[in-house]
FILOVEX-54848 format. One line per 4 residues: number of its first residue (from 1); their letters; for each residue y, x, z of N, C-alpha, C. Coordinates in steps of 0.001 Angstrom, whole numbers. Each point is the difference from the previous one (the first is absolute). Layout:
residues N
NUM	A	Y/X/Z/Y/X/Z/Y/X/Z ~ ...;
***
This chain:
residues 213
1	XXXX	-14839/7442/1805/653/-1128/661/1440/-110/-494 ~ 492/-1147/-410/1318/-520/-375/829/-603/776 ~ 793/-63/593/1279/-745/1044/699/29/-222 ~ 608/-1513/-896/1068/-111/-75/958/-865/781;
5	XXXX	1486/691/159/1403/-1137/743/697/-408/-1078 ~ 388/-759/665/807/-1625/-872/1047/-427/917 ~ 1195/-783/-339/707/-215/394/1366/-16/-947 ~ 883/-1189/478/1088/241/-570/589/1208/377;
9	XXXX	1488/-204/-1005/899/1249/127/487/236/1392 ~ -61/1117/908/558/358/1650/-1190/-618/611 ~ -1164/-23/-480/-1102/-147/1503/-679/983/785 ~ 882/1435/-586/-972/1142/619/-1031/676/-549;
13	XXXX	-432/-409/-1052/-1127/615/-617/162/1348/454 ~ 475/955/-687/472/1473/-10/0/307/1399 ~ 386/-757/852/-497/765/1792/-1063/-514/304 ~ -818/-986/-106/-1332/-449/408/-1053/1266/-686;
17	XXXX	296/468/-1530/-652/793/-801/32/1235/914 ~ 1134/728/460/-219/1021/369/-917/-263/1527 ~ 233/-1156/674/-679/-32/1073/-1476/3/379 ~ -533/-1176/-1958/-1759/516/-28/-111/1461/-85;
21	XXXX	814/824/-1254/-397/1033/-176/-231/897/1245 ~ 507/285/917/199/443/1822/-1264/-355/296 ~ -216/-731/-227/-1408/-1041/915/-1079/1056/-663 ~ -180/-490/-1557/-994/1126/-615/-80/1339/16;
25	XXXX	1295/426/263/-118/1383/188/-677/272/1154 ~ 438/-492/1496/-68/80/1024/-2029/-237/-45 ~ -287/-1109/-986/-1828/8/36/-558/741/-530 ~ 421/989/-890/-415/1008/-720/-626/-1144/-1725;
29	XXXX	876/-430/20/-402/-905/-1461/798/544/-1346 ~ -300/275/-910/601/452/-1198/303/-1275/-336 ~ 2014/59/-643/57/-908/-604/788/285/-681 ~ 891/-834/-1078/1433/532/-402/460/-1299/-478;
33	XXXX	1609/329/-200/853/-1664/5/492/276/-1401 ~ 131/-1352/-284/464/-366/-1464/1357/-1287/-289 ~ -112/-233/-911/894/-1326/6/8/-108/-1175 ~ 742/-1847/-512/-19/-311/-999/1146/-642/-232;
37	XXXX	819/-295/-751/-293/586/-1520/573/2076/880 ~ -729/857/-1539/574/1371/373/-1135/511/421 ~ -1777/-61/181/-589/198/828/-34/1713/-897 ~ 173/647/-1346/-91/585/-1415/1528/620/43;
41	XXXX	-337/840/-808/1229/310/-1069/411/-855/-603 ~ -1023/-420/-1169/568/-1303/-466/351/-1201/710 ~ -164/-402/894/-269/-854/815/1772/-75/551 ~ 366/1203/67/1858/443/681/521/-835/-1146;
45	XXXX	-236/148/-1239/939/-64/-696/-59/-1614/-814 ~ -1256/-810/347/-99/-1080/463/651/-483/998 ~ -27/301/979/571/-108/1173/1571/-267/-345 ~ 657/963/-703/1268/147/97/435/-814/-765;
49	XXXX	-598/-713/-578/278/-1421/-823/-127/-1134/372 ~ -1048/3/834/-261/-1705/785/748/-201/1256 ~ 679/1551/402/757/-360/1573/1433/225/87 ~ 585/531/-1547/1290/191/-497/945/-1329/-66;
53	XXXX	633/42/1203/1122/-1397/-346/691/-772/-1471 ~ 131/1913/-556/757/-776/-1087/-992/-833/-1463 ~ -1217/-10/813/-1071/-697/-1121/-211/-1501/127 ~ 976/-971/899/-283/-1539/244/-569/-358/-797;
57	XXXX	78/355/-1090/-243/-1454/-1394/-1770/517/-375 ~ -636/542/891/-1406/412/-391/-753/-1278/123 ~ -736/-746/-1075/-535/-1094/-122/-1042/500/1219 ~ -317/-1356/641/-1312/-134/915/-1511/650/-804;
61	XXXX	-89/-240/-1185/-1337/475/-1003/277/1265/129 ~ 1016/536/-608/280/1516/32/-269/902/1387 ~ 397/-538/1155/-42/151/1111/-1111/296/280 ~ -1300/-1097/-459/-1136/-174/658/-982/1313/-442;
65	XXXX	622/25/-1709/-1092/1377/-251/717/1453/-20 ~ 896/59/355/390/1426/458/-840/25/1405 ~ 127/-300/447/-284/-607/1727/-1816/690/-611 ~ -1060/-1099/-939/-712/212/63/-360/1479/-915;
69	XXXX	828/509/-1357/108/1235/-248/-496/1374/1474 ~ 1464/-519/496/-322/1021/1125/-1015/132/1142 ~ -863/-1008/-171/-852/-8/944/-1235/331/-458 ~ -365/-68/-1526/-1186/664/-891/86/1658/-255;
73	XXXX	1285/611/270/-45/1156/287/-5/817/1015 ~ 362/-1084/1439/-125/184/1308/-1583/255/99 ~ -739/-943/-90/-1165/-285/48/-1226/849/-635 ~ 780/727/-1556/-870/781/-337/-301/1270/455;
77	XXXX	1666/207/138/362/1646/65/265/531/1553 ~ 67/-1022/833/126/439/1265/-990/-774/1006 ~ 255/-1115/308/-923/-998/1217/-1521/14/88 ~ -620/166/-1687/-1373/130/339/-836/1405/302;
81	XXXX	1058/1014/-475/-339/1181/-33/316/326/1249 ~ 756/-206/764/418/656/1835/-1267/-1051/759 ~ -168/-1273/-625/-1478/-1051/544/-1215/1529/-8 ~ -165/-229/-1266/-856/1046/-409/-507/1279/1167;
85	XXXX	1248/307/-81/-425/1180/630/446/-19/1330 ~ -242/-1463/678/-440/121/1696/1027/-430/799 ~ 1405/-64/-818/1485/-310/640/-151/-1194/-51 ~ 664/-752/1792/691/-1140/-145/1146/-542/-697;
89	XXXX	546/-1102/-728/891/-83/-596/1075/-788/378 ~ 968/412/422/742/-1163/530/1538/-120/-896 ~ -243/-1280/-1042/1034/-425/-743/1483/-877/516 ~ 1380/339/72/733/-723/-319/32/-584/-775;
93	XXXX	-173/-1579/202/-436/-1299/-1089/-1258/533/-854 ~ -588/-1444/-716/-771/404/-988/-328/-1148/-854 ~ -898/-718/-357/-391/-961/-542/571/-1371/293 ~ -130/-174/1520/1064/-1365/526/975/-148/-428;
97	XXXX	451/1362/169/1819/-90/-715/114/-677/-1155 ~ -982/-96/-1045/869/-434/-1054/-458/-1391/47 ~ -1303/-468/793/-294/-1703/96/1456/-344/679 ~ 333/378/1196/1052/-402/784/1671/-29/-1180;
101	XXXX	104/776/-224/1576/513/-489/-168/-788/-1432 ~ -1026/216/-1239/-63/-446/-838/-449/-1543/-442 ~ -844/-154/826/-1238/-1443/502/1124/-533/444 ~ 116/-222/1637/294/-1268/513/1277/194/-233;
105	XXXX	756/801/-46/1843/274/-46/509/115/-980 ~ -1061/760/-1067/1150/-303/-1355/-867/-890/-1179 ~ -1233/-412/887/-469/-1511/-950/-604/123/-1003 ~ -922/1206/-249/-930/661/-1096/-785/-1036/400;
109	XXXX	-1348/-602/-478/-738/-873/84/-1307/1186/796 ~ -176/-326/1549/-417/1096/806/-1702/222/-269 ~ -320/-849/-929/-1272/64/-551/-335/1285/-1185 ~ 1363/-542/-566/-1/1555/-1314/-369/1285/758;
113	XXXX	1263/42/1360/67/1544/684/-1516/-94/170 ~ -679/-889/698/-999/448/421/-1093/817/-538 ~ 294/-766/-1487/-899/781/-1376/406/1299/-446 ~ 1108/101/8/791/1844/-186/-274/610/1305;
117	XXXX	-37/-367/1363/-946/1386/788/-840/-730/-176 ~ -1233/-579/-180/-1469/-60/-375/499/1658/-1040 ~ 508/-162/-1197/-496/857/-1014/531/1465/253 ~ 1099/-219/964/778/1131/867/-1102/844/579;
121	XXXX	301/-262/876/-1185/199/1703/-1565/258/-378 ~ -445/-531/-869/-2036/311/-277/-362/-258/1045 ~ 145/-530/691/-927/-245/1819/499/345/725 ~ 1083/1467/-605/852/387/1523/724/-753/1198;
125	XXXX	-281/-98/959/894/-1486/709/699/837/1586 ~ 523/-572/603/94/1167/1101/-468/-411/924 ~ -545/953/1378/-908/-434/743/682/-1113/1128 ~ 1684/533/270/621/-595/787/997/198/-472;
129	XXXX	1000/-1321/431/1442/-95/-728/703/-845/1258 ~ 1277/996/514/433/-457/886/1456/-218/-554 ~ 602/-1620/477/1004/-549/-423/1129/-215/772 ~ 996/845/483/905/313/832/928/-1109/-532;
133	XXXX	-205/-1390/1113/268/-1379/-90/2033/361/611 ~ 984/-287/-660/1262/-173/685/875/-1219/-477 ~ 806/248/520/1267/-1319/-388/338/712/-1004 ~ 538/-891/-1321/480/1146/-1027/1701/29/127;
137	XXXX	659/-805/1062/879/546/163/346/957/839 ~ -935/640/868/212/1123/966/-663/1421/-1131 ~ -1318/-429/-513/-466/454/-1036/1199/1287/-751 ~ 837/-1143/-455/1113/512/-1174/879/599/690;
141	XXXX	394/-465/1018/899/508/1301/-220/1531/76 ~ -1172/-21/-48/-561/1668/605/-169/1190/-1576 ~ -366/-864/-911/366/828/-1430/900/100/-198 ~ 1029/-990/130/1328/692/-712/841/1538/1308;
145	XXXX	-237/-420/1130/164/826/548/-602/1710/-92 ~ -1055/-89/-395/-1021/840/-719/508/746/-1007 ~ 912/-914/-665/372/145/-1512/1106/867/375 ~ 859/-804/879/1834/486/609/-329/1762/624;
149	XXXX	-1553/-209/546/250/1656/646/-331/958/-747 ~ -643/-31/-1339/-599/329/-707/-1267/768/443 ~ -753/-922/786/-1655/-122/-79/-571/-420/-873 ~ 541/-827/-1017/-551/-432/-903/972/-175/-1153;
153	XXXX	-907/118/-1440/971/132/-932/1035/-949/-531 ~ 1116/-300/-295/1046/-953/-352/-313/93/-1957 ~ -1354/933/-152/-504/-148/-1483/-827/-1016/-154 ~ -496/-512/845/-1677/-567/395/258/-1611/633;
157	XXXX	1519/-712/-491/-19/-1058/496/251/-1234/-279 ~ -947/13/-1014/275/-1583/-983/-890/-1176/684 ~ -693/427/805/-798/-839/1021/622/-853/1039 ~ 579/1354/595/1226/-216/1154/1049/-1283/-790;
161	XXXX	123/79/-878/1695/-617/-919/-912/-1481/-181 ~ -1423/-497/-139/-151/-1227/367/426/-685/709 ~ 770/-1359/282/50/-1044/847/-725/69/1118 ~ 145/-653/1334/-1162/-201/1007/-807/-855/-625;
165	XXXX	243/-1161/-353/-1029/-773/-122/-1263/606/-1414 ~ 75/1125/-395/-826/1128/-672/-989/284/1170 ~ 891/748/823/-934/585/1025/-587/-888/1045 ~ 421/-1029/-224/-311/-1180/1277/-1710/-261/-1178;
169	XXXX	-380/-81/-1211/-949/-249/-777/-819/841/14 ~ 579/1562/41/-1407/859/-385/-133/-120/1648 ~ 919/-212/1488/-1171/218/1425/-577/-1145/-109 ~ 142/-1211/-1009/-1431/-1166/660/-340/343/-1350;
173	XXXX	-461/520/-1292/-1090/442/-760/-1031/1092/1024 ~ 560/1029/831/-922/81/474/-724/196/960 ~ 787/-1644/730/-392/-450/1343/-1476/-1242/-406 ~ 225/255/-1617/-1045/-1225/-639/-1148/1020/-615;
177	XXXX	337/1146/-458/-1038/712/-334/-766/501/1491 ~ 769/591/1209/-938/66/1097/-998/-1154/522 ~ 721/-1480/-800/-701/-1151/1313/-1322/85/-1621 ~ -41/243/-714/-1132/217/-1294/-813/909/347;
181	XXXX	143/1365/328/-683/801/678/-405/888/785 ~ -125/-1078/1385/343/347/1149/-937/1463/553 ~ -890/-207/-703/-715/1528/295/585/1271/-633 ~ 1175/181/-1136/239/1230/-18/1014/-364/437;
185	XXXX	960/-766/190/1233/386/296/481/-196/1291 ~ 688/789/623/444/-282/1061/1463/304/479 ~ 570/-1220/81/1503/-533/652/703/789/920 ~ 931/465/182/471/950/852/1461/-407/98;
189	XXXX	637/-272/1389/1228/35/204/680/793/-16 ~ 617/-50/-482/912/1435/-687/1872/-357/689 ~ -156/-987/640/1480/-303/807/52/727/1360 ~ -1480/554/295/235/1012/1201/532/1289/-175;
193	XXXX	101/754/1137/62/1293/81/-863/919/-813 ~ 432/948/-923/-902/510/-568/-1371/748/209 ~ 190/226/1339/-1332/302/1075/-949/-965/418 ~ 749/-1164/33/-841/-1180/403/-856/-168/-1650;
197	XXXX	558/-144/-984/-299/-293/-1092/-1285/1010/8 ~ 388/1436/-63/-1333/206/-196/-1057/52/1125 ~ 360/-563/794/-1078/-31/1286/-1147/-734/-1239 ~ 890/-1371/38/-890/-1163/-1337/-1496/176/-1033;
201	XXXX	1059/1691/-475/-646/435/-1344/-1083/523/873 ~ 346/1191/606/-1486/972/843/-973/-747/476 ~ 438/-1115/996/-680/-889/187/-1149/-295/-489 ~ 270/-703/-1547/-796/-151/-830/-914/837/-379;
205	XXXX	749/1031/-847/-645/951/-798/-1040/675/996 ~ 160/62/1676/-1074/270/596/-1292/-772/496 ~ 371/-1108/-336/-716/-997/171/-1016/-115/-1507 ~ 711/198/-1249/-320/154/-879/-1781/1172/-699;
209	XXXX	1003/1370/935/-1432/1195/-217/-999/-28/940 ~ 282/-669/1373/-1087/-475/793/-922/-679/-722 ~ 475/-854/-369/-962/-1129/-907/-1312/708/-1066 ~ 1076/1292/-1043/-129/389/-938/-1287/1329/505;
213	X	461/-58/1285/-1370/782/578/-1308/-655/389;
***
């Protein structure tokens, strides 16, 4: 099983993540957490190129296949092999990310992306993808603060250094990819309390293995 979160920059991902992981532990479910870009070794040092401030001038093309680079080694060397062997997987970002960020926001023609994960992914798709919906100006509000306490890295913020109206594009890219497919994805307010938020997620995800039983 695959689960991935989405969301702009400051929606919580990273505390909702630790809050499924609690949940699974607490059911006796094997799982383990990942993220993208970085999911690898190689994958860091990818990473440290696509989220490095001082790299602005990275063409959108360039962007798109590092992005997809790192996700053919995510995919080989780690995600199907922890699948494999019985672990749930629960990714920071994954495939959406680059329709959203690359597709609708930086204007790749979102048909191409679609054909690079077709050749990405092989069928891999995730079972559920939850999209921690915020204002992207409270959003940014809460990263840079993130940034100021050093919770988060002041290496890792060429995202952050976008305009709002950047981030105002990738939350309706994928407020348009959820209303596309409303069966994996599911919307989550992420302007609540972070407890309330994951009330949201458990919610689901229990509603989810009932089913699956």
């Amino acid at each position: 099983m695959l689960i991935t979160l989405e969301g702009i920059e400051g929606s919580g991902k990273t505390t909702q993540i630790d809050h499924i992981a609690a949940y699974f532990q607490k059911s006796g479910l094997e799982y383990i957490i990942t993220k993208e870009p970085g999911g690898t070794v190689l994958g860091e040092k990818i990473r440290s190129i696509l989220l490095d401030p001082g790299n602005s001038n990275i063409h959108p093309m360039t962007e798109l296949l590092l992005y997809a680079a790192d996700r053919v080694q995510h995919i080989k060397e780690f995600i199907t092999p922890m699948m494999d062997a019985g672990n749930i997987v629960i990714c920071d970002r994954f495939c959406d990310s680059t329709t959203v960020y690359q597709g609708f926001t930086r204007g790749i023609d979102v048909s191409l992306i679609q054909r690079l994960n077709s050749l990405v992914l092989e069928g891999l798709a995730p079972d559920i993808t939850f999209v921690l919906d915020l204002d992207p100006e409270i959003g940014l509000k809460r990263a840079w603060k993130q940034i100021r306490d050093g919770s988060r890295s002041e290496s890792e913020t060429r995202f952050e250094n976008e305009k709002l109206q950047f981030h105002e594009s990738v939350r309706n890219g994928y407020l348009e990819l959820a209303r596309q497919e409303p069966d994996r994805f599911v919307v989550v307010n992420a302007s609540l309390d972070p407890v309330k938020v994951s009330e949201q997620i458990l919610e689901h995800l229990e509603k989810y293995f009932k089913i699956q039983k």
